[in-house]
N, CA, C and O atoms as a CHARMM CRD file, in Angstrom:
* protein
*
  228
    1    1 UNK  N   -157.82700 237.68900  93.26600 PROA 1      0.00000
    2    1 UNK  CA  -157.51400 236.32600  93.69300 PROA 1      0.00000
    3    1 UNK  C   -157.10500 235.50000  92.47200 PROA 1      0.00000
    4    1 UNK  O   -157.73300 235.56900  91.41500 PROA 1      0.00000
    5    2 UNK  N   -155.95800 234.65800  92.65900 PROA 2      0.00000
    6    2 UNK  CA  -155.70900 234.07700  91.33800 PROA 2      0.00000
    7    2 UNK  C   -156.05500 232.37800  91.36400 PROA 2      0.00000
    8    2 UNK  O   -155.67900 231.62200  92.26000 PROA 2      0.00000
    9    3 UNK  N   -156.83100 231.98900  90.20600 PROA 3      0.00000
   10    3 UNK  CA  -156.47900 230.78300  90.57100 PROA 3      0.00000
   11    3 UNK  C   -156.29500 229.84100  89.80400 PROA 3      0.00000
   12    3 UNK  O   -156.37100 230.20100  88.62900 PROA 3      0.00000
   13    4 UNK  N   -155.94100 228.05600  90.03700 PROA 4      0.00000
   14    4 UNK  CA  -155.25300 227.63000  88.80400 PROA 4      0.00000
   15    4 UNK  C   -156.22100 226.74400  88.21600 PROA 4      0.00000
   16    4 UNK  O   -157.16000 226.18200  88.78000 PROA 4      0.00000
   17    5 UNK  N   -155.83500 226.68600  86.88700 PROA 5      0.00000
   18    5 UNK  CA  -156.78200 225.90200  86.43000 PROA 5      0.00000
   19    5 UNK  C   -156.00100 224.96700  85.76700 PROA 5      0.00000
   20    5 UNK  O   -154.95100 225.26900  85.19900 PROA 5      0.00000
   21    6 UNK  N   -156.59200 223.52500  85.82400 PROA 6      0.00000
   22    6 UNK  CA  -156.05600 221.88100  85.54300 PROA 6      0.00000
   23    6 UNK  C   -156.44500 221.73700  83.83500 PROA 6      0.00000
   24    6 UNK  O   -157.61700 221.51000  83.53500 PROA 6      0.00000
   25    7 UNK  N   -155.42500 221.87800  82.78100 PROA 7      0.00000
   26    7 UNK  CA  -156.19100 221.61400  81.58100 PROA 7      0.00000
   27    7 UNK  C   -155.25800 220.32500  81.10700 PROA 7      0.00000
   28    7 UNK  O   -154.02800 220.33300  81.16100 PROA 7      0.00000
   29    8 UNK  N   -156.22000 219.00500  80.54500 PROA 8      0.00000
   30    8 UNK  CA  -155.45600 217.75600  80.29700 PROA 8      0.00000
   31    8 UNK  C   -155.53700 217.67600  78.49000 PROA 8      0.00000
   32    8 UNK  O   -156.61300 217.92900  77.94900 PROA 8      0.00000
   33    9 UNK  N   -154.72000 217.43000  77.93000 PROA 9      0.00000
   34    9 UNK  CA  -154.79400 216.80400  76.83400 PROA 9      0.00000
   35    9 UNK  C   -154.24700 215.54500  76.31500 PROA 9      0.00000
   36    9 UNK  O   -153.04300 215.31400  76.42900 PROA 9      0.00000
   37   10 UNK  N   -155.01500 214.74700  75.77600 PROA 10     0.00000
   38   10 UNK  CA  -154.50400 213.40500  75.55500 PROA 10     0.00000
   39   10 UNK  C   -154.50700 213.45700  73.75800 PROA 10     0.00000
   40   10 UNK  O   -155.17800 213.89100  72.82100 PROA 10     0.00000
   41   11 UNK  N   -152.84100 212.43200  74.14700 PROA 11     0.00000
   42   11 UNK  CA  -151.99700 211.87800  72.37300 PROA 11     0.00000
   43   11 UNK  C   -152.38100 210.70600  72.19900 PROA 11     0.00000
   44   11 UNK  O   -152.21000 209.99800  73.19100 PROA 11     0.00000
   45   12 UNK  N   -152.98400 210.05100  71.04200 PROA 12     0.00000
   46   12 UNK  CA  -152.73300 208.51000  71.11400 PROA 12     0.00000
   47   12 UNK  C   -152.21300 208.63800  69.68500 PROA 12     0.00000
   48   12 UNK  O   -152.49200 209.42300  68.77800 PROA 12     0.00000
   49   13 UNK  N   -151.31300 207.54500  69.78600 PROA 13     0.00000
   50   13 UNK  CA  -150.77100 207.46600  67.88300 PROA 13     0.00000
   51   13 UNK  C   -150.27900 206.24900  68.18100 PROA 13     0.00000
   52   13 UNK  O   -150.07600 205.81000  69.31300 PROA 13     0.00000
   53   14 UNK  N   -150.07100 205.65900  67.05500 PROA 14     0.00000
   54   14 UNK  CA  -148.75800 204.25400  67.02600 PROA 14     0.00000
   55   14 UNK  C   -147.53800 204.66500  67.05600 PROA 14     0.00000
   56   14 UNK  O   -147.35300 205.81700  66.66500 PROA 14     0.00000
   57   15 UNK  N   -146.71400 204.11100  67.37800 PROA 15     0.00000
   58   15 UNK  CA  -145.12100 204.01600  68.28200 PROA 15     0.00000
   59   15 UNK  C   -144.52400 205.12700  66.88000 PROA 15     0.00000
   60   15 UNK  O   -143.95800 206.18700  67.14700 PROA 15     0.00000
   61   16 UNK  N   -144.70000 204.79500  65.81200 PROA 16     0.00000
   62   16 UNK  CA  -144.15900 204.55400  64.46700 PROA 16     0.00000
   63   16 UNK  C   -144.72400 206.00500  64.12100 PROA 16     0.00000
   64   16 UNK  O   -143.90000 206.61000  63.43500 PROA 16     0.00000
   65   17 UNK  N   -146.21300 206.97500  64.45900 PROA 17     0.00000
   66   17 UNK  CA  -146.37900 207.94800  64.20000 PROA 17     0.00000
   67   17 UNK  C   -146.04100 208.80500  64.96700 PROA 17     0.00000
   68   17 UNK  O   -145.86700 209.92600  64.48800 PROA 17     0.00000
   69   18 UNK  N   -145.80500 208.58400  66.55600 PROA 18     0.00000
   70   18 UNK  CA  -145.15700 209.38500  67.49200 PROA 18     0.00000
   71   18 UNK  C   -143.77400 209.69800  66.71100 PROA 18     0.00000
   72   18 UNK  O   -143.43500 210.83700  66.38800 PROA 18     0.00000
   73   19 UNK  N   -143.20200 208.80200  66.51500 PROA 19     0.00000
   74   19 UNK  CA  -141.74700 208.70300  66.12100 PROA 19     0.00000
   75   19 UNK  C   -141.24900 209.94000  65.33100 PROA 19     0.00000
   76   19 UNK  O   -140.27200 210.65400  65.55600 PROA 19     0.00000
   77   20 UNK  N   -142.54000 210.03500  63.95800 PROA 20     0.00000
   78   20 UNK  CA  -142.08200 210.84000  62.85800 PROA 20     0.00000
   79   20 UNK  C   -143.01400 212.38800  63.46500 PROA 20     0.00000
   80   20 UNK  O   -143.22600 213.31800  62.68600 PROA 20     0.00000
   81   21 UNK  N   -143.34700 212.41400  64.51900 PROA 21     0.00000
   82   21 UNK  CA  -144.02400 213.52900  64.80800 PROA 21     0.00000
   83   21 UNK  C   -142.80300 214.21600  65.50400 PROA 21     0.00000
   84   21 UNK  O   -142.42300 215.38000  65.37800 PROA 21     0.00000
   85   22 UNK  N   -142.15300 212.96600  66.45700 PROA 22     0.00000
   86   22 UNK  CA  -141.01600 213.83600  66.97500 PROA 22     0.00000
   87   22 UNK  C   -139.39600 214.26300  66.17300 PROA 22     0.00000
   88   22 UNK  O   -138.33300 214.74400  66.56700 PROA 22     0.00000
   89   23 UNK  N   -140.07200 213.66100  64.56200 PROA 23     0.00000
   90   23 UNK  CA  -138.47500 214.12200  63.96400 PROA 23     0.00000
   91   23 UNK  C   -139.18600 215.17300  63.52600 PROA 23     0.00000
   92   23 UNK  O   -138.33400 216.03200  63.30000 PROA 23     0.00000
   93   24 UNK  N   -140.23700 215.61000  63.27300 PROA 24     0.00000
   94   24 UNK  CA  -141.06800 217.13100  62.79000 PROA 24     0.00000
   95   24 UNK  C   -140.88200 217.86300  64.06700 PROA 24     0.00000
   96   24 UNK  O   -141.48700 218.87800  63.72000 PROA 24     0.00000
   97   25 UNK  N   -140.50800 218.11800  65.27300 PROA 25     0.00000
   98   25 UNK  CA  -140.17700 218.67800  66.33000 PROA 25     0.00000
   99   25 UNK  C   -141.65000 219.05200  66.70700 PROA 25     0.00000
  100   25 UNK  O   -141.79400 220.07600  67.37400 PROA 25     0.00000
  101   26 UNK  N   -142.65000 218.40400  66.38600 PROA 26     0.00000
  102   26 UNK  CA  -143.96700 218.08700  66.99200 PROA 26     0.00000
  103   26 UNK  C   -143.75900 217.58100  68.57100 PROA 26     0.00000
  104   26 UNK  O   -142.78400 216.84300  68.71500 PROA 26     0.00000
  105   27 UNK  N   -144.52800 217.86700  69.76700 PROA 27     0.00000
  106   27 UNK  CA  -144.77500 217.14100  71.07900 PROA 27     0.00000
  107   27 UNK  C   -143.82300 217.06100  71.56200 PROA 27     0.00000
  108   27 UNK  O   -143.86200 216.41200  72.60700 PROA 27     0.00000
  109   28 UNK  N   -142.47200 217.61300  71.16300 PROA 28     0.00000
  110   28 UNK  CA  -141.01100 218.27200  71.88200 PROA 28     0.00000
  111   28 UNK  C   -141.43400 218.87300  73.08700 PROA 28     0.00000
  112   28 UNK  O   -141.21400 218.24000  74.12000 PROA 28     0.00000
  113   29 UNK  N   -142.19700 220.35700  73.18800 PROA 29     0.00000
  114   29 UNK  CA  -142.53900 221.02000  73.54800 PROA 29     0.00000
  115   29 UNK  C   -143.39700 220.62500  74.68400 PROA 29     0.00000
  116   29 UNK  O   -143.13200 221.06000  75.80500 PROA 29     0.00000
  117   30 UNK  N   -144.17000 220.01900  74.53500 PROA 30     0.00000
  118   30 UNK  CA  -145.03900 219.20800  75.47500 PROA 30     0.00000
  119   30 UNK  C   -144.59800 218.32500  76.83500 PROA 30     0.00000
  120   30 UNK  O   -144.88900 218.14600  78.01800 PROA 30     0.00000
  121   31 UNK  N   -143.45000 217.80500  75.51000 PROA 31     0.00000
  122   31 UNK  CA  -142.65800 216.54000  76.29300 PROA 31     0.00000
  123   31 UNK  C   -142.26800 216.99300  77.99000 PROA 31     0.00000
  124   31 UNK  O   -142.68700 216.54900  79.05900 PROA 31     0.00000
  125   32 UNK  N   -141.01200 218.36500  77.56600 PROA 32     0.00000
  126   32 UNK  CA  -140.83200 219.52900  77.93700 PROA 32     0.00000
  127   32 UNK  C   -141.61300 219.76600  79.13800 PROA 32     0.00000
  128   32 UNK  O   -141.19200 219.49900  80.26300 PROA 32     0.00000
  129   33 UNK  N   -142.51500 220.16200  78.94500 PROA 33     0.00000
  130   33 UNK  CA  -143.53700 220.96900  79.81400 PROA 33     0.00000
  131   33 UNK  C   -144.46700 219.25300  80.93300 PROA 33     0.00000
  132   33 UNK  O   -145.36600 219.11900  81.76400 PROA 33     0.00000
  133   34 UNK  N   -143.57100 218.44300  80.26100 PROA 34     0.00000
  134   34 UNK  CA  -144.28000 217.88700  81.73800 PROA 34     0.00000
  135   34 UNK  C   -144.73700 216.75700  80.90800 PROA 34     0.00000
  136   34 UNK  O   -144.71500 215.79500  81.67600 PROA 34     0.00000
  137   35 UNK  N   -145.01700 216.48000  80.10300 PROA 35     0.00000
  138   35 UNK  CA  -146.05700 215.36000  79.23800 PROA 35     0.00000
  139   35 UNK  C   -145.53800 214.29500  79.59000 PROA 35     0.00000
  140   35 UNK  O   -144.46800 214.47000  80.17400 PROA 35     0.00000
  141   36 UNK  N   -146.03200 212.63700  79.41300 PROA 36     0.00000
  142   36 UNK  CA  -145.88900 211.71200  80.22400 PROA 36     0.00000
  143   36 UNK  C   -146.41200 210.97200  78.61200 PROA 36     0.00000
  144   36 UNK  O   -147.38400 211.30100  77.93300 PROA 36     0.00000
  145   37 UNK  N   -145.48400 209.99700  78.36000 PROA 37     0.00000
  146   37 UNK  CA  -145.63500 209.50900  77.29400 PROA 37     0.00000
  147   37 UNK  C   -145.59200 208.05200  77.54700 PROA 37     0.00000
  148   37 UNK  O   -144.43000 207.65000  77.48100 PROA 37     0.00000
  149   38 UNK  N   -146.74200 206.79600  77.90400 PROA 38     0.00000
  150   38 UNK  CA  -146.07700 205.56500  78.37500 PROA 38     0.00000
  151   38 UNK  C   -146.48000 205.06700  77.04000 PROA 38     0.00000
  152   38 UNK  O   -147.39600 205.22700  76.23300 PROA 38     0.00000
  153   39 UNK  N   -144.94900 204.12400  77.22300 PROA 39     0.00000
  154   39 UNK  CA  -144.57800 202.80300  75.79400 PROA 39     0.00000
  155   39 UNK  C   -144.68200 201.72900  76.55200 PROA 39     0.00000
  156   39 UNK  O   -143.78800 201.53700  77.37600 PROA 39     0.00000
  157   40 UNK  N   -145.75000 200.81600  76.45700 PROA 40     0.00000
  158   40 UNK  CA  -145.98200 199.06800  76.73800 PROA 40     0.00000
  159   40 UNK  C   -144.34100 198.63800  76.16000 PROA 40     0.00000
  160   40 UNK  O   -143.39300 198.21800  76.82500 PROA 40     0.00000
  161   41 UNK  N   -144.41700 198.88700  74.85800 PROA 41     0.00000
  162   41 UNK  CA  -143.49600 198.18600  74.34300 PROA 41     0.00000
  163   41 UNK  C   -143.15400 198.95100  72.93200 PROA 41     0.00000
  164   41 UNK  O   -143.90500 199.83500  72.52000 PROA 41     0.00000
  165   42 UNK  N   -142.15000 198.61400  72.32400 PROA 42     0.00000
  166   42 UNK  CA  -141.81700 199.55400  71.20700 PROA 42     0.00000
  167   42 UNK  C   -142.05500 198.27200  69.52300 PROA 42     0.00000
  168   42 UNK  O   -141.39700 197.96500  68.53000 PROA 42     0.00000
  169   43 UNK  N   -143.14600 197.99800  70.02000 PROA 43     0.00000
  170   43 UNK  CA  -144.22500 197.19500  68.93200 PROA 43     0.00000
  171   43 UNK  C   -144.68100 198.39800  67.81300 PROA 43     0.00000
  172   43 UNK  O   -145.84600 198.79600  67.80700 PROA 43     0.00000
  173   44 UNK  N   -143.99900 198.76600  67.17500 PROA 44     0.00000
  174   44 UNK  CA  -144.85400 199.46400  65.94600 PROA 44     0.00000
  175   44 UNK  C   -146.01300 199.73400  65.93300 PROA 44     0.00000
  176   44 UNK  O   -146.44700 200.86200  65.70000 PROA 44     0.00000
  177   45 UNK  N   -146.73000 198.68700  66.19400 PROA 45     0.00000
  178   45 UNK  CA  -148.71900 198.91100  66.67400 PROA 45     0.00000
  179   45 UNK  C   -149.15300 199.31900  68.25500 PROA 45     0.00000
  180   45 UNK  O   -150.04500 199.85800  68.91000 PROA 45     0.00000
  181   46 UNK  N   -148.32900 198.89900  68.32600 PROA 46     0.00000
  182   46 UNK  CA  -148.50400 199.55500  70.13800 PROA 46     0.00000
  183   46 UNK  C   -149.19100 201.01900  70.39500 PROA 46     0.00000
  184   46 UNK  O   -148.72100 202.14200  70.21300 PROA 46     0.00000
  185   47 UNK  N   -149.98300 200.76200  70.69700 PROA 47     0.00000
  186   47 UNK  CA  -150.75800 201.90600  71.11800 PROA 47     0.00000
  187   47 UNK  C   -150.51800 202.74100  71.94900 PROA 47     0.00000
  188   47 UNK  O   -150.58600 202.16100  73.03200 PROA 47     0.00000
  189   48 UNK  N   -150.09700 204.51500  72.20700 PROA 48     0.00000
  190   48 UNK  CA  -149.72000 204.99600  73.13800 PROA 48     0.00000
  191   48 UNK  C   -150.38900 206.09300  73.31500 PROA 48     0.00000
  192   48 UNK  O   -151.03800 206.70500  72.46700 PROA 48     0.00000
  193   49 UNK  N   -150.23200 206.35900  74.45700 PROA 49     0.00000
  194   49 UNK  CA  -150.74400 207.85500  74.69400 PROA 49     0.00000
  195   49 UNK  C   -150.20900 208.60200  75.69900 PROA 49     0.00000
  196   49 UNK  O   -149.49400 208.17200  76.60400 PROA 49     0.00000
  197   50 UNK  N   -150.55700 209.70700  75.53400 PROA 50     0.00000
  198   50 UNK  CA  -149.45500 210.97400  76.55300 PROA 50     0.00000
  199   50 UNK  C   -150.42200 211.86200  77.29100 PROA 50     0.00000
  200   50 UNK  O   -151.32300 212.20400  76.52500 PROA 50     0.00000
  201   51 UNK  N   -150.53500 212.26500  78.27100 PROA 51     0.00000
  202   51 UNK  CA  -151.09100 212.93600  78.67700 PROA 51     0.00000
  203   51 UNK  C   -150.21400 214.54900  79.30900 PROA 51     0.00000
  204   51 UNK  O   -149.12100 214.55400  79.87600 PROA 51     0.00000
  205   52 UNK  N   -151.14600 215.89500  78.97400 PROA 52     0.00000
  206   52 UNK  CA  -150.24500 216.65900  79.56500 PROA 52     0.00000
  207   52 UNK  C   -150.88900 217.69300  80.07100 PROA 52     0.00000
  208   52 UNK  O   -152.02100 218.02600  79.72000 PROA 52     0.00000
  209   53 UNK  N   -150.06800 218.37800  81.10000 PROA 53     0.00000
  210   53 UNK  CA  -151.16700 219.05000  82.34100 PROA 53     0.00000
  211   53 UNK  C   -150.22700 219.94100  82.58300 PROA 53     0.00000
  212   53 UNK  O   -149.09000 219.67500  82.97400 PROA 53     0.00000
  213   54 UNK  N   -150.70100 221.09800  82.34500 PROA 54     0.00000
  214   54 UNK  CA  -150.33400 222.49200  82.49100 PROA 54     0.00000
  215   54 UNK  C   -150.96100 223.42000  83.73600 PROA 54     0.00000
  216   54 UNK  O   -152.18400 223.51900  83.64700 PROA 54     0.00000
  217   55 UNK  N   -150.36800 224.12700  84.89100 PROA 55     0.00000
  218   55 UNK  CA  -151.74400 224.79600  85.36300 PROA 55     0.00000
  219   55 UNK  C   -151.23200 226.14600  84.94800 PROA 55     0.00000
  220   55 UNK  O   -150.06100 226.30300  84.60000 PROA 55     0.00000
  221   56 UNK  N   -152.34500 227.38000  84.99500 PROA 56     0.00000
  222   56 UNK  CA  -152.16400 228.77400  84.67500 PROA 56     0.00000
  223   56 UNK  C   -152.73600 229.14800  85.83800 PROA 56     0.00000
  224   56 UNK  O   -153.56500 228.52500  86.50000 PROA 56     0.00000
  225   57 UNK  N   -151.97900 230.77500  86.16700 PROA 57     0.00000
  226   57 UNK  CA  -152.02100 231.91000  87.17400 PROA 57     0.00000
  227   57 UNK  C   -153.36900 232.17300  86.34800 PROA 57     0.00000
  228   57 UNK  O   -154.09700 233.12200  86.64000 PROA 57     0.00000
């Protein structure tokens, strides 16, 4: 019997460290696969976070 399992991981960084994570081709991959990245606003200090949810066979 197969079954799936729900695994969440959460990003928080400032606007400004997301930024240089995604010129390192960091959280590309993630993005990709479904990740959900909300921006309030593109405030430098702005606080964000991503959440991402994968299920496996």
């Amino acid at each position: 019997m197969k079954t799936k399992e729900l695994r969440q991981a959460y990003y928080t960084a400032t606007v400004s460290e997301f930024q240089k994570d995604v010129e390192r081709g960091q959280y590309i991959e993630k993005m990709l696969l479904g990740g959900k990245f909300l921006l309030d606003t593109y405030n430098s200090e702005t606080k964000i976070v991503g959440r991402e949810r994968q299920s496996h066979l």
